[in-house]
MIGUFI-849462 format. One record per atom (N, C-alpha, C): x, y, z; residue number from 1; atom name. Coordinates in steps of 0.001 Angstrom, whole numbers. Layout:
! residues N
+---------+---------+---------+------+------+
|    east |   north |      up | resi | name |
+---------+---------+---------+------+------+
|       X |       Y |       Z |  NUM |   CA |
...
+---------+---------+---------+------+------+
//
This chain:
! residues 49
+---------+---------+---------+------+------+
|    east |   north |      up | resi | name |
+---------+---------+---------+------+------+
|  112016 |   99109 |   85280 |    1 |    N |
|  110771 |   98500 |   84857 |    1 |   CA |
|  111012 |   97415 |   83815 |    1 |    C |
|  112356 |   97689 |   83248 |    2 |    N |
|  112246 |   96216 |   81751 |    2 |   CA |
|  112431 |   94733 |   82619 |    2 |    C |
|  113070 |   94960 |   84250 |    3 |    N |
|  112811 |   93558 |   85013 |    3 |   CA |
|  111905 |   92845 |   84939 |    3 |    C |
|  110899 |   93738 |   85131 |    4 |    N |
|  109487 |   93087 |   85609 |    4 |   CA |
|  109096 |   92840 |   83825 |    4 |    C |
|  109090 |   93289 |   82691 |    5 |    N |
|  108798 |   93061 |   81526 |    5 |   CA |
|  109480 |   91563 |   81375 |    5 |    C |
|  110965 |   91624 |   81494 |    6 |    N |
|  111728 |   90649 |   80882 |    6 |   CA |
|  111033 |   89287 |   82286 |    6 |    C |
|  110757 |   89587 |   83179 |    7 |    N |
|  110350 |   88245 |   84235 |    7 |   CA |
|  109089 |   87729 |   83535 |    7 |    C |
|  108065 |   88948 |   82912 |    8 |    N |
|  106639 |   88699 |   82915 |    8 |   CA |
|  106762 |   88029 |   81040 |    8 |    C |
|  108012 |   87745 |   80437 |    9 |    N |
|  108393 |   87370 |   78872 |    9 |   CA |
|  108886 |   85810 |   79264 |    9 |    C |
|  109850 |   85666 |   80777 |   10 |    N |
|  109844 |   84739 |   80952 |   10 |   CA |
|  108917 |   83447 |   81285 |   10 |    C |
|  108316 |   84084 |   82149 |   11 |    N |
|  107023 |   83292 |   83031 |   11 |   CA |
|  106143 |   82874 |   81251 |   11 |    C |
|  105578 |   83924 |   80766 |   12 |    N |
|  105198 |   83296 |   79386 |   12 |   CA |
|  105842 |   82094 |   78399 |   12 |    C |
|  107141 |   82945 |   78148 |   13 |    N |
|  107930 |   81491 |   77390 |   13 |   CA |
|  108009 |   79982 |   77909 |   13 |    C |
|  108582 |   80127 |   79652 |   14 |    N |
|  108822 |   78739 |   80025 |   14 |   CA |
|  107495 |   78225 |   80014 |   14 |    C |
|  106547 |   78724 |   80602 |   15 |    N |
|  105674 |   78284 |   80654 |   15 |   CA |
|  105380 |   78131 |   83001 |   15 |    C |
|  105992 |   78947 |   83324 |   16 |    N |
|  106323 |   79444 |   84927 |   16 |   CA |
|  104940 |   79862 |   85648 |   16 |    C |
|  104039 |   79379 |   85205 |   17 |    N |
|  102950 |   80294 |   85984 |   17 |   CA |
|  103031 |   80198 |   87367 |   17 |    C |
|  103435 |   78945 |   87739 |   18 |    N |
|  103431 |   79129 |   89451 |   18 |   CA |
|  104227 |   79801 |   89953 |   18 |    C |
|  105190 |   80721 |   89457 |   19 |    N |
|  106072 |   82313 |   89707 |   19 |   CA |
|  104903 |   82987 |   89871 |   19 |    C |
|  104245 |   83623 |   89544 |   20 |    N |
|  103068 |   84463 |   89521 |   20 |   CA |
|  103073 |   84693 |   90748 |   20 |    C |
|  102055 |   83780 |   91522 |   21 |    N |
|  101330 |   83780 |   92597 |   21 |   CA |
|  102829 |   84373 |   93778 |   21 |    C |
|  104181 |   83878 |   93592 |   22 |    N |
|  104828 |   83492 |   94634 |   22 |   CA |
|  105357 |   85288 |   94561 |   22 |    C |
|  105442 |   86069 |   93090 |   23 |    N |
|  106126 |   87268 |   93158 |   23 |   CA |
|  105111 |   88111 |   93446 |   23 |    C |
|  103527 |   88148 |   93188 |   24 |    N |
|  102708 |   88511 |   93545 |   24 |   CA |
|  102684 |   88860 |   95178 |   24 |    C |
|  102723 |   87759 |   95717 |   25 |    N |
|  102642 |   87848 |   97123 |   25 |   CA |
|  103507 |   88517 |   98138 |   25 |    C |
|  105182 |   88721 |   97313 |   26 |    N |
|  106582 |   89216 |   97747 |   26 |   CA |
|  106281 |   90605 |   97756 |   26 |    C |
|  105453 |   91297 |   96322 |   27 |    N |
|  105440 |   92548 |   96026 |   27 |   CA |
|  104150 |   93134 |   97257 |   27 |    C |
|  103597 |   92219 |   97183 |   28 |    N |
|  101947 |   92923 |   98456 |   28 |   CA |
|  102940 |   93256 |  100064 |   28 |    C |
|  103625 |   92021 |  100441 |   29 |    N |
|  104342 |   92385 |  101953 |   29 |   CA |
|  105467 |   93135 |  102430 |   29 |    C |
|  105785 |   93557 |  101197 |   30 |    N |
|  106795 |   94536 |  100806 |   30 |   CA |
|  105981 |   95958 |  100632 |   30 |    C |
|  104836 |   95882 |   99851 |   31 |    N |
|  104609 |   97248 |   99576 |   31 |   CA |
|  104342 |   97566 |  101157 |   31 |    C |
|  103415 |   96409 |  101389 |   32 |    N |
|  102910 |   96489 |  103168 |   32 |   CA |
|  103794 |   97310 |  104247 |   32 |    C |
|  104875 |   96409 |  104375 |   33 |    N |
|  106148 |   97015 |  105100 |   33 |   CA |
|  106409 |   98426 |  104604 |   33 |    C |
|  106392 |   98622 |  103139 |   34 |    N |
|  106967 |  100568 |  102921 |   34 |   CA |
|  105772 |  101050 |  103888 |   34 |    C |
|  105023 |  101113 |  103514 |   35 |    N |
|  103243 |  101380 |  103622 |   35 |   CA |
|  103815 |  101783 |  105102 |   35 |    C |
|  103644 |  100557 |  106070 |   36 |    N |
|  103657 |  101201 |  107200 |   36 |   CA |
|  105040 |  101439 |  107871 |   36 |    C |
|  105700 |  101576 |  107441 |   37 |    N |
|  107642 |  101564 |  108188 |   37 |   CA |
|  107264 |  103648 |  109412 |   37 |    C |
|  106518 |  104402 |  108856 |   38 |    N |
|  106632 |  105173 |  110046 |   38 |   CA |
|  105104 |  105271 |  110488 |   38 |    C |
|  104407 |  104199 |  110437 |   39 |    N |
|  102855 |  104750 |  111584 |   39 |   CA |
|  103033 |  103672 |  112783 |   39 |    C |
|  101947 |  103908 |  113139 |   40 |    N |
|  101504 |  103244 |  114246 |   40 |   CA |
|  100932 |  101719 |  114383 |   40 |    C |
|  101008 |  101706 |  113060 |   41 |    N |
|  100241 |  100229 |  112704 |   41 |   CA |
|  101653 |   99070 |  112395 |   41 |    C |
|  102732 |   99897 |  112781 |   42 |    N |
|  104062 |   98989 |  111688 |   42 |   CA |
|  103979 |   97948 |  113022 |   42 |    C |
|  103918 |   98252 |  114538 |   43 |    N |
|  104128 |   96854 |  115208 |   43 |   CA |
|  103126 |   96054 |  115279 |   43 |    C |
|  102737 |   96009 |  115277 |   44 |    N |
|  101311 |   95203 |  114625 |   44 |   CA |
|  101591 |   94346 |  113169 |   44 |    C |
|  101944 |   94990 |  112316 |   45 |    N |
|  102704 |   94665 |  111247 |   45 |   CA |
|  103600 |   93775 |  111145 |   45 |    C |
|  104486 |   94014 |  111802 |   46 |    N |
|  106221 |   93518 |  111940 |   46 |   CA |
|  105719 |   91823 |  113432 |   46 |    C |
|  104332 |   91760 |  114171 |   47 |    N |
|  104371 |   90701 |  114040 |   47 |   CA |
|  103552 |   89371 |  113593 |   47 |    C |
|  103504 |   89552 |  112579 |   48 |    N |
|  102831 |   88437 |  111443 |   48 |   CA |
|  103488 |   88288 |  110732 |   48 |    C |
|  104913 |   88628 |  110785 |   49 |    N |
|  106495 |   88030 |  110566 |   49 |   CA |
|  107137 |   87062 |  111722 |   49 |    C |
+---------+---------+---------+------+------+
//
């Protein structure tokens, strides 16, 4: 967890906000993918990749 602290110290200092949006979006299609890796919904899923 101090990753995400020390990224979210960076993005403040440099002044990075447009990181936000881009790690934001990495962490949603990722959780997505755990989310569905054993139902019925994962091929469905896997193509909007």
């Amino acid at each position: 967890m101090s990753f995400l602290s020390e990224l979210g110290e960076f993005m403040l200092a440099r002044k990075k906000y447009w990181l936000m949006p881009i790690v934001l979006m990495m962490a949603l299609l990722g959780g997505l993918l755990v989310l569905t890796k054993g139902s019925a919904i994962a091929p469905f899923v896997y193509t909007l990749f």
